[in-house]
C-alpha positions as CSV (number, residue, x, y, z in Angstrom):
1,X,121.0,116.6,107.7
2,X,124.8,115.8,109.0
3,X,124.9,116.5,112.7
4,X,128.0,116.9,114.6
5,X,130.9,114.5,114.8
6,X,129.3,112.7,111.8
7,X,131.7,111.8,108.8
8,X,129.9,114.4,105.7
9,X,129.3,112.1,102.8
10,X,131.4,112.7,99.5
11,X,129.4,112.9,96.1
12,X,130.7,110.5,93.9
13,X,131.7,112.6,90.8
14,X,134.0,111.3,87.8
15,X,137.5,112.4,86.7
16,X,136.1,114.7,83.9
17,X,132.6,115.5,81.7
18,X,131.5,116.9,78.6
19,X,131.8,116.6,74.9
20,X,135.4,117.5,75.3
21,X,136.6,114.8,77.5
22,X,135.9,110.7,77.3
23,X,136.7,108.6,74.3
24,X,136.8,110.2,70.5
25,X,137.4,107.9,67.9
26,X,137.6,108.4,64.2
27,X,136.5,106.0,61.9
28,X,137.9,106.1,58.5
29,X,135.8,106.1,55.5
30,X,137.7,102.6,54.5
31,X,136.5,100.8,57.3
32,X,132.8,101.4,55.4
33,X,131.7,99.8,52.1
34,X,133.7,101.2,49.6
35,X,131.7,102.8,46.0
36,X,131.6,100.4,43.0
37,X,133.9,102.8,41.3
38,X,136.9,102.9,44.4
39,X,136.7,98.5,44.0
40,X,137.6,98.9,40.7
41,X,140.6,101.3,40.9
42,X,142.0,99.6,43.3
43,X,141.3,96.0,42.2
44,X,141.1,94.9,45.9
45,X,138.4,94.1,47.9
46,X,139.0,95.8,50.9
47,X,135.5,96.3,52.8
48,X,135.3,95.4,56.2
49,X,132.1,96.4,56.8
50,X,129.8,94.6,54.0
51,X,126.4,96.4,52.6
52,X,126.4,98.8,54.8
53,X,127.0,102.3,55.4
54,X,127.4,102.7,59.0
55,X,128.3,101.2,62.0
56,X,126.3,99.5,64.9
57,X,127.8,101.0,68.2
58,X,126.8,98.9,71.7
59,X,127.8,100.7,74.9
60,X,127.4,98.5,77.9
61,X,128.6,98.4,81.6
62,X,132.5,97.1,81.2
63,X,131.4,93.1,83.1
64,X,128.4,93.1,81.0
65,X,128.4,91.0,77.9
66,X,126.4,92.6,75.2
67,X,123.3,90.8,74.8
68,X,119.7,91.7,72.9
69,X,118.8,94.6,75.7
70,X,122.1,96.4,75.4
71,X,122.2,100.3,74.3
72,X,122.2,100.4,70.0
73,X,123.5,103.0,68.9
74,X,124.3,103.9,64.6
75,X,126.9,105.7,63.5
76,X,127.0,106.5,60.1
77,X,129.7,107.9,57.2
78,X,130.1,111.7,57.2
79,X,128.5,112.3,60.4
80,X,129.4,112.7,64.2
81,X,127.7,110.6,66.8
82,X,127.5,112.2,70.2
83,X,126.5,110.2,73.2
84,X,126.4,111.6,76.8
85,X,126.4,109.1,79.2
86,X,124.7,109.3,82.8
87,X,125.6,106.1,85.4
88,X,122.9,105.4,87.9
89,X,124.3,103.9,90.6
90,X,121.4,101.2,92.2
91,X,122.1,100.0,95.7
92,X,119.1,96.8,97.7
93,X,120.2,95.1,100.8
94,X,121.5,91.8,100.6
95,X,119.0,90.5,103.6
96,X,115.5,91.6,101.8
97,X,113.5,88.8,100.6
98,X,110.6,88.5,98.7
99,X,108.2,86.2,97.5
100,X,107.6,85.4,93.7
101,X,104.9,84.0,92.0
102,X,105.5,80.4,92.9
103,X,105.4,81.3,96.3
104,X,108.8,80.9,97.1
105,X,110.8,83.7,99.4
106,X,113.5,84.3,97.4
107,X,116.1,87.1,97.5
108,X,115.3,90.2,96.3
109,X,119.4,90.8,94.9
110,X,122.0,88.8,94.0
111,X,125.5,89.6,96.8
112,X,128.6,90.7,94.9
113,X,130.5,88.1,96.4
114,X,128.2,85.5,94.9
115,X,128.5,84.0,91.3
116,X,125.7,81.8,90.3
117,X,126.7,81.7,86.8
118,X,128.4,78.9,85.0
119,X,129.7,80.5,81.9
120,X,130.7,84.0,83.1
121,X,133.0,85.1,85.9
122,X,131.1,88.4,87.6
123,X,127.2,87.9,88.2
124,X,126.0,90.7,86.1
125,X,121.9,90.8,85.2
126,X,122.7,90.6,81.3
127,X,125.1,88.0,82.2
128,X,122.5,86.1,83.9
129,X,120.3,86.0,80.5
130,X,123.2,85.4,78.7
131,X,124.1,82.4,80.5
132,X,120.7,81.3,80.0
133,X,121.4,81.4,76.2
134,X,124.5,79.8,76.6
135,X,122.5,76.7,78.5
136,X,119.7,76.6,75.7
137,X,121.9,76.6,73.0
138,X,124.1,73.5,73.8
139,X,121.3,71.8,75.3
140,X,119.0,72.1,72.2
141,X,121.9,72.2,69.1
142,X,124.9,70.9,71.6
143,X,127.4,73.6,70.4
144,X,127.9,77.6,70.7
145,X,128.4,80.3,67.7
146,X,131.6,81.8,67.3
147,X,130.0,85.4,69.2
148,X,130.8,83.1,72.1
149,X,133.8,81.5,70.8
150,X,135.9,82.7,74.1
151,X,133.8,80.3,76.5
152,X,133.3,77.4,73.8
153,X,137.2,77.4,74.2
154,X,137.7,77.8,77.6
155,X,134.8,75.3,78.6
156,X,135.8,72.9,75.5
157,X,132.5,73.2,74.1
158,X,132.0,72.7,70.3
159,X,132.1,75.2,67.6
160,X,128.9,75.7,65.7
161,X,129.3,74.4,62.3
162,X,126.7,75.1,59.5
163,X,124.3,72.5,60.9
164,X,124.7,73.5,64.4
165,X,124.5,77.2,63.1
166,X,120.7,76.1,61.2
167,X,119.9,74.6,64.8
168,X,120.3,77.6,66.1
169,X,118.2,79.2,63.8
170,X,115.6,77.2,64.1
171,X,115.2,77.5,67.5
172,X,116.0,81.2,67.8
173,X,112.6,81.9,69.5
174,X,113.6,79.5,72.5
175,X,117.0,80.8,72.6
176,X,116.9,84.4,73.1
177,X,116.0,84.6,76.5
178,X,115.3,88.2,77.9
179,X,113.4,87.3,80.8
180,X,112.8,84.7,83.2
181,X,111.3,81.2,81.9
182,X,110.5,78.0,83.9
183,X,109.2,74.4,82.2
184,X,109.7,71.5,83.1
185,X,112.7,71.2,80.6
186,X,114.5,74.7,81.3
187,X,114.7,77.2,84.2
188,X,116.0,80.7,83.9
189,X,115.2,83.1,87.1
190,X,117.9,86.3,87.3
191,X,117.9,89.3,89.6
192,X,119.5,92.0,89.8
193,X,123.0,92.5,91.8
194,X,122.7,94.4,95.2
195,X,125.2,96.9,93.8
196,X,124.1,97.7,90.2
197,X,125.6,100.6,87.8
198,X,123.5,101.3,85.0
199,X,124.3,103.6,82.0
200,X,121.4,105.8,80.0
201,X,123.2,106.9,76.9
202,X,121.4,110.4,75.3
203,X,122.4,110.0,71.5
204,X,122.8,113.1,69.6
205,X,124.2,113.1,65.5
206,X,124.8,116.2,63.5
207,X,126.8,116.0,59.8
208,X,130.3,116.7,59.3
209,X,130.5,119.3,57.3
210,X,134.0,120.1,56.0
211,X,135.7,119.9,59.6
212,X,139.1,120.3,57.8
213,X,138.1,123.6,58.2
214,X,137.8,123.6,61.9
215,X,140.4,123.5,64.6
216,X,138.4,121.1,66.9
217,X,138.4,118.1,64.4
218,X,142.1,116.9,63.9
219,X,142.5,114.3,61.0
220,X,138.8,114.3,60.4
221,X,137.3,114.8,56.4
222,X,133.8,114.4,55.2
223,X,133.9,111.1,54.5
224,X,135.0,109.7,58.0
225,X,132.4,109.1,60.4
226,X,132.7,110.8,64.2
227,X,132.2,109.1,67.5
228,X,132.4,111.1,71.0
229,X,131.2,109.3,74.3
230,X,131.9,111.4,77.1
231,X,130.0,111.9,80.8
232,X,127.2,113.8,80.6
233,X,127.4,115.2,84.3
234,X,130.0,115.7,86.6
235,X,128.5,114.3,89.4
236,X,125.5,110.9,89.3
237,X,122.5,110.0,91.2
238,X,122.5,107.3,93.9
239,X,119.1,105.0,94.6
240,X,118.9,103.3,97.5
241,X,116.3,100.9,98.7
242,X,115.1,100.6,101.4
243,X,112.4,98.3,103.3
244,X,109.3,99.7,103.1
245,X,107.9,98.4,106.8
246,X,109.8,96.8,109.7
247,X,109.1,96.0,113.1
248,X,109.4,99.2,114.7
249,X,107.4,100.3,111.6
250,X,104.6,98.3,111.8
251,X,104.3,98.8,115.4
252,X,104.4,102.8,114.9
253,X,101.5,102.4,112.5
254,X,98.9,100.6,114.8
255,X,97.7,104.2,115.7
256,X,97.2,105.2,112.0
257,X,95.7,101.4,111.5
258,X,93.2,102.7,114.0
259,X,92.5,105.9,112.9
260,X,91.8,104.3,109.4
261,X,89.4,101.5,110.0
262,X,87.6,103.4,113.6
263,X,87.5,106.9,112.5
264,X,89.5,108.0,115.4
265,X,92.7,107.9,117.1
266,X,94.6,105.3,119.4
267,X,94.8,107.3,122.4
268,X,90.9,108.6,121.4
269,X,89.5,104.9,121.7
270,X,91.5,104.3,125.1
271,X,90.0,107.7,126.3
272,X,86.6,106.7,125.2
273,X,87.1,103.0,126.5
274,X,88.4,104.7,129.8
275,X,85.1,107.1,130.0
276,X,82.5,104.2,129.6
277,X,84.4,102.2,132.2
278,X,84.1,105.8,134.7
279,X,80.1,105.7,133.4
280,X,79.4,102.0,134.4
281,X,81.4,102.2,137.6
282,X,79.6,105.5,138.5
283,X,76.0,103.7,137.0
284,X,76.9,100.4,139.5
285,X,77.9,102.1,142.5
286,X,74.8,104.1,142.7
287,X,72.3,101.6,142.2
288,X,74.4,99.8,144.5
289,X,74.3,102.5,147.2
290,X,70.5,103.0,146.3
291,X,69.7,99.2,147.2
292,X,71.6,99.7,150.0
293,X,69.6,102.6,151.2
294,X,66.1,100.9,149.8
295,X,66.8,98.1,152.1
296,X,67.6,100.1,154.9
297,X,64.2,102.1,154.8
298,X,62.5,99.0,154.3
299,X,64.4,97.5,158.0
300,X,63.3,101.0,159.6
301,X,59.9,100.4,158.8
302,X,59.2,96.8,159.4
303,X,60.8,97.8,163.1
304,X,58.4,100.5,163.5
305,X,55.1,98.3,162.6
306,X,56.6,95.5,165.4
307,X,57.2,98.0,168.0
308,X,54.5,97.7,170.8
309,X,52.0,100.3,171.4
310,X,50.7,101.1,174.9
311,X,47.5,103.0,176.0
């Protein structure tokens, strides 16, 4: 409810949605493996994609670097991939705490101002795990593969060669990090950002079947492969949190504490407490006012038996 005076709040809607709009991109069917038959005609080998038929497709948030929880998506030769995409945009308060298992208050969210990282530039919560990979691979095999040639450059860390690349391999299972660990050796704790955008991607793939033929597919054949990812929705859901109980909270709730544990209400118990105090003030004062009048009989009589009698 927006009363009066208020500024109305503005959905947050993008540019443009549906399978029409976003990013369509054709992949040619010589980007693929190419036959046995085609290698031979052309006495070249020109595969770019080797053993394999299709293509992997990972669709992440643009600061994100794709890691082993990222969206996976296949697209294959002679079909079309679609992929609707719906943002979730996840907002905490920079001031909430919590406390973890080690009982330690910790913040619940990470400010957007604030970069913990070493190894990447915007504090993202795959980048946080990724960083952590980044640590446990040059502190176990001292080097970094050449997916992460960009910050084995800029930091002047070493290439993995083919024994730093059988290190790695060796100690895949203490490398790929996809949640928090703590030893004595090697800590990795990440949270999320206070201002997180997530993306849920609904895949959908349906064959190309002679799109020459059709005036929506421009420059497409059979053998090419299809990929559309486009904004599901116009407009995208907001989630706030929230503190669950505050001061003002917790003192609003004494009455329902009451009602819970006693049966009864607040203002019932003060009304019953006020009632018993009427009853025993009521219960005092009469047997005070009946001593009072006890020993006044008993005055009125002892006068009367010391009077003198005449005859």
């Amino acid at each position: 409810m927006v009363l009066r005076g208020q500024p109305k709040p503005k959905p947050l809607t993008s540019v443009d949605y549906g399978r029409r709009s976003g990013l369509k991109l054709v992949i040619k069917k010589d980007i693929f493996a190419l036959d046995d038959d085609n290698v031979e005609e052309s006495n070249e080998f020109t595969k770019t994609v080797s053993n394999s038929d299709s293509i992997m497709v990972l669709l992440h948030h643009s600061m994100d670097f794709p890691g082993l929880n990222t969206n996976a998506y296949i697209v294959q030769k002679t079909t079309e991939l679609e992929v609707g995409i719906k943002p979730e945009l996840i907002k905490k308060p920079a001031d909430l705490y919590h406390r973890n298992k080690a009982n330690e208050v910790v913040a619940v969210c990470i400010a957007n101002d604030k970069n913990i990282l070493e190894y990447f530039p915007v504090y993202r919560y795959s980048n946080c795990y990724a960083n952590c990979r980044v640590r446990a691979m040059i502190k176990l095999c001292g080097c970094l593969p050449f997916i992460y040639s960009h910050i084995a450059k800029f930091h002047q860390i070493d290439s993995c060669e083919t024994d730093g690349l059988a290190c790695i391999q060796m100690n895949s299972k203490r490398i790929s990090i996809v949640r928090d660990v703590h030893n004595n050796n090697f800590t990795c704790s990440c949270r999320t950002p206070c201002d997180d955008v997530i993306y849920e991607g609904y895949p959908n793939s349906i064959a190309l079947l002679k799109p020459e033929l059709s005036a929506s597919y421009k420059n497409v054949t059979a053998n090419n492969a299809l990929l559309r990812v486009f904004m599901q929705s116009q407009i995208y859901q907001i989630t706030e949190t929230l503190p669950a109980a505050d001061e003002v909270y917790l003192l609003a709730s004494i009455g329902g504490i009451f009602s819970l544990f006693l049966g009864c209400s607040f203002l019932s118990l003060v009304e019953i407490l006020y009632f018993l105090g009427l009853i025993c003030r009521a219960v005092f004062s009469r047997r005070r006012s009946g001593s009072a009048i006890g020993k006044g009989r008993l005055a009125h009589d002892n006068f009367a038996n010391t009077r003198p009698s005449f005859s």
